[in-house]
C-alpha positions in Angstrom: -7.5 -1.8 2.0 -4.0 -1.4 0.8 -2.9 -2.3 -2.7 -0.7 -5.3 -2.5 -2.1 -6.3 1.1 -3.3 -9.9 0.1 0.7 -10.6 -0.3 2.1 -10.4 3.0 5.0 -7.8 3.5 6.6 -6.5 6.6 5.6 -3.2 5.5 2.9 -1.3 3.5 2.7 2.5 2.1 -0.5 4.0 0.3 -0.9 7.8 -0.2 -4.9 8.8 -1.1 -6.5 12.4 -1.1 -9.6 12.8 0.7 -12.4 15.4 1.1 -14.2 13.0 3.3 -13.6 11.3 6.5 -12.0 8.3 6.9 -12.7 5.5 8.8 -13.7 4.0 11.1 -9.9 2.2 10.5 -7.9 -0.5 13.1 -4.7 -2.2 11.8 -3.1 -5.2 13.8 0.4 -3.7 13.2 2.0 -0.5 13.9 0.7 2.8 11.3 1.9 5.9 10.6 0.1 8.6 9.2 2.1 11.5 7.4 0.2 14.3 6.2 1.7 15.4 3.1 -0.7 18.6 2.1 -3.9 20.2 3.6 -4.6 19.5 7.4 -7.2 16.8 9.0 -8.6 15.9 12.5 -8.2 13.1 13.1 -10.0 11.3 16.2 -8.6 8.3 18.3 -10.9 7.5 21.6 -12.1 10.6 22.5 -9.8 12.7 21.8 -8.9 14.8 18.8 -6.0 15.7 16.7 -5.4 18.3 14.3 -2.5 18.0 12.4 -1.3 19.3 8.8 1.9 19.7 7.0 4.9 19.0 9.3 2.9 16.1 11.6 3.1 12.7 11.8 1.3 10.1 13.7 2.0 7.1 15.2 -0.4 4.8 16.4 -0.6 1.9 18.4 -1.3 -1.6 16.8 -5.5 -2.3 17.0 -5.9 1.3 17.7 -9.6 2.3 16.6 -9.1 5.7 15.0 -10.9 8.0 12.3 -9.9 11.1 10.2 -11.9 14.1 8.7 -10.0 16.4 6.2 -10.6 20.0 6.2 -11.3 20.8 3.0 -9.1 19.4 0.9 -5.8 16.7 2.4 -3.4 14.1 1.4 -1.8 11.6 3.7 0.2 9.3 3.6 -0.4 5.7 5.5 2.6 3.6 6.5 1.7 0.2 8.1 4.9 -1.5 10.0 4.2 -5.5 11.4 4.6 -5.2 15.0 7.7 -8.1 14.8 9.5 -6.0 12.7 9.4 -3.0 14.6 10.0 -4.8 18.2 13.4 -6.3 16.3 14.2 -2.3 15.2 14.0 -1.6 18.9 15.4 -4.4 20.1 18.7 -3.7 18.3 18.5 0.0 19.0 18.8 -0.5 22.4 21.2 -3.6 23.0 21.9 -2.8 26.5 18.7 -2.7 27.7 16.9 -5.7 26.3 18.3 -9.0 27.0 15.8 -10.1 24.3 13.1 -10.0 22.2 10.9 -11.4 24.4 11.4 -8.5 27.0 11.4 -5.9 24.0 7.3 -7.0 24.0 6.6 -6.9 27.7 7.8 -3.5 27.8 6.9 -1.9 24.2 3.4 -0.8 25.8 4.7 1.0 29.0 7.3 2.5 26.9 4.6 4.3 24.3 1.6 4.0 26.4 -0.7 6.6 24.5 -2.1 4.9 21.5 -1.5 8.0 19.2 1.2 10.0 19.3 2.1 12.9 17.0 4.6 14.3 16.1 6.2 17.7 15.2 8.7 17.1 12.1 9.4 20.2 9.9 11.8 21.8 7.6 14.4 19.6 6.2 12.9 16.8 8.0 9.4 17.0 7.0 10.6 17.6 3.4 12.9 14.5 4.2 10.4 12.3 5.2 7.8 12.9 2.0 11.0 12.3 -0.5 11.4 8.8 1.4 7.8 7.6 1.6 7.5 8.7 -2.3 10.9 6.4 -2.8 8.9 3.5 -0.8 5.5 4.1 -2.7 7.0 3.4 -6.0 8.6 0.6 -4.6 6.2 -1.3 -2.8 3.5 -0.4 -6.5 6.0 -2.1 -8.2 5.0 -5.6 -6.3 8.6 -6.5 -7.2 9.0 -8.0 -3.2 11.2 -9.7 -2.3 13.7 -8.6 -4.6 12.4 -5.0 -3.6 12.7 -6.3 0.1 16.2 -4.5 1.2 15.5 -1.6 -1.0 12.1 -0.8 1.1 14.3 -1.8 4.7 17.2 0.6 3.5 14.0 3.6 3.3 12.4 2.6 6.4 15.5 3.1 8.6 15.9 6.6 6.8 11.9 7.2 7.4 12.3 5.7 11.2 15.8 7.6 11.8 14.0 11.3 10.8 11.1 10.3 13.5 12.8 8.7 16.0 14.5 12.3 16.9 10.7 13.1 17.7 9.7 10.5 19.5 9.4 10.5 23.4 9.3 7.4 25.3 8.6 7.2 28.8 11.7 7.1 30.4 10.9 5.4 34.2 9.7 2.4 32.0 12.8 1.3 30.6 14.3 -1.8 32.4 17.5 -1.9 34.3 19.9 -2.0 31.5 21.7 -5.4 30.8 24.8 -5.0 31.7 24.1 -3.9 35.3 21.8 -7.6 35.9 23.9 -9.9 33.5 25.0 -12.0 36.5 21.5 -13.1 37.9 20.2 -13.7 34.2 21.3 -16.3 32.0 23.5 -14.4 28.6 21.9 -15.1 24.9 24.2 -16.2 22.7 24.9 -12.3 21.5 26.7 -11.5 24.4 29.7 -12.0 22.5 32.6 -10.4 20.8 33.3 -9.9 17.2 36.5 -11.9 16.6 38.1 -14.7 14.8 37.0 -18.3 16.4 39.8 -20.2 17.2 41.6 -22.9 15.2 41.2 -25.5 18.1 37.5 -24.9 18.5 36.9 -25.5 15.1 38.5 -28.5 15.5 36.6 -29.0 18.1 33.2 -28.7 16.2 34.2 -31.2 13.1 35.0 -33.6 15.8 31.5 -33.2 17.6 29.7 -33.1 14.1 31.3 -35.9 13.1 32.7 -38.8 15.3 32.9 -37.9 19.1 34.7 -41.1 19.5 37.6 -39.4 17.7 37.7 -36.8 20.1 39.8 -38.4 23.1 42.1 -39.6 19.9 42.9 -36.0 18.5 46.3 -34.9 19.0 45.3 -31.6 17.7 43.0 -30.3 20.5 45.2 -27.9 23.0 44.5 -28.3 27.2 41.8 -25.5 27.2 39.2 -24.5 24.4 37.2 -21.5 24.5 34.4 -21.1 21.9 34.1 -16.6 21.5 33.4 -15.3 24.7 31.1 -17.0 26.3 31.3 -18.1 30.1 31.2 -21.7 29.1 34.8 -23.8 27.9 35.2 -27.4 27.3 38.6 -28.5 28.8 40.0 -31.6 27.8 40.8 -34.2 30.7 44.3 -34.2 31.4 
């Protein structure tokens, strides 16, 4: 078990050296396993994996899988919750998910192996041990939540070195949004970034305070348009 796992986090990072094997070990959230010196098997199903310096692993949320260290090896485990990682790849890909509810449907035809490793060396290997040290002394601290956006600020470094690595399957993806936004019905994001307007403000005290007041307003121009929406209230002439 984790240190700190009784409170609940988004995240989790422990780093352990082993002469043994490990496991067998399922998580109900999404791990990564980053070997950070010697080299290990490690078995998911029936198939095997050896990886060493310069390999890490994802793997697949309730993914039954087991690890034997040859010789000597030190790894480090990373355990993401599944929310917070379909939100990350929700908002990495904005015009392809209408919402998070989609981001779920298609999160297993995307990665549909439940291990996949990955190739990360040099700069980014080296990289990638100096960030999940940065998050192991944070999470020991058990300073959360104050240590909450200190941790997120590491994981998108951690996730933006492994994402280069990463290879979804690409026929899976769904039509992107833009190209379907007429036959389904816009969240609320679909809007721009700008300054609301003075009238729909107005607007909005009215409703959140007397409605009767609002026939009386001499305030309100013809035509109000809250952002950019497809909706407009217009006031009867």
């Amino acid at each position: 078990m984790l240190k700190g796992a009784a409170l609940f986090q988004p995240f989790a990072v422990d780093t352990r050296q082993s002469r043994k094997q490990v496991g067998l070990l399922v998580f109900d959230c999404v791990a990564f396993l980053v070997v950070r010196d010697g080299s290990v098997v490690l078995t998911v199903g029936e198939r095997q994996h050896p990886i060493a310096f310069g390999h890490a692993v994802l793997i697949a949320p309730r993914t039954v899988f087991t690890y034997e260290p040859e010789g000597t090896a030190t790894l480090t485990t990373l355990l993401v919750d599944v929310d917070y990682m379909l939100d990350q790849l929700y908002w990495q890909h904005p015009d392809v998910f209408a919402d998070r509810y989609v981001v779920r449907q298609y999160a297993g035809a995307l990665f549909p192996d439940a291990a996949h490793v990955l190739h990360v060396n040099g700069e980014d290997a080296t990289r990638l041990i100096l960030v999940l040290d940065e998050m192991t002394t944070l999470y020991e601290r058990r300073e959360y939540p104050a240590s909450y956006f200190w941790l997120q600020a590491r994981l998108s470094m951690l996730l933006g070195t492994l994402a280069p690595h990463v290879r979804a399957a690409p026929d899976a993806l769904p039509v992107p949004v833009h190209q379907r936004r007429r036959s389904v019905e816009s969240p609320a994001r679909w809007r721009e970034f700008r300054p609301a307007r003075r009238e729909a403000l107005a607007v909005e005290a009215l409703l959140r305070g007397n409605i009767a007041k609002l026939a009386l307003s001499t305030s309100i121009g013809p035509m109000v348009t809250v952002c950019s929406g497809p909706m407009s209230t217009r006031r009867p002439a």
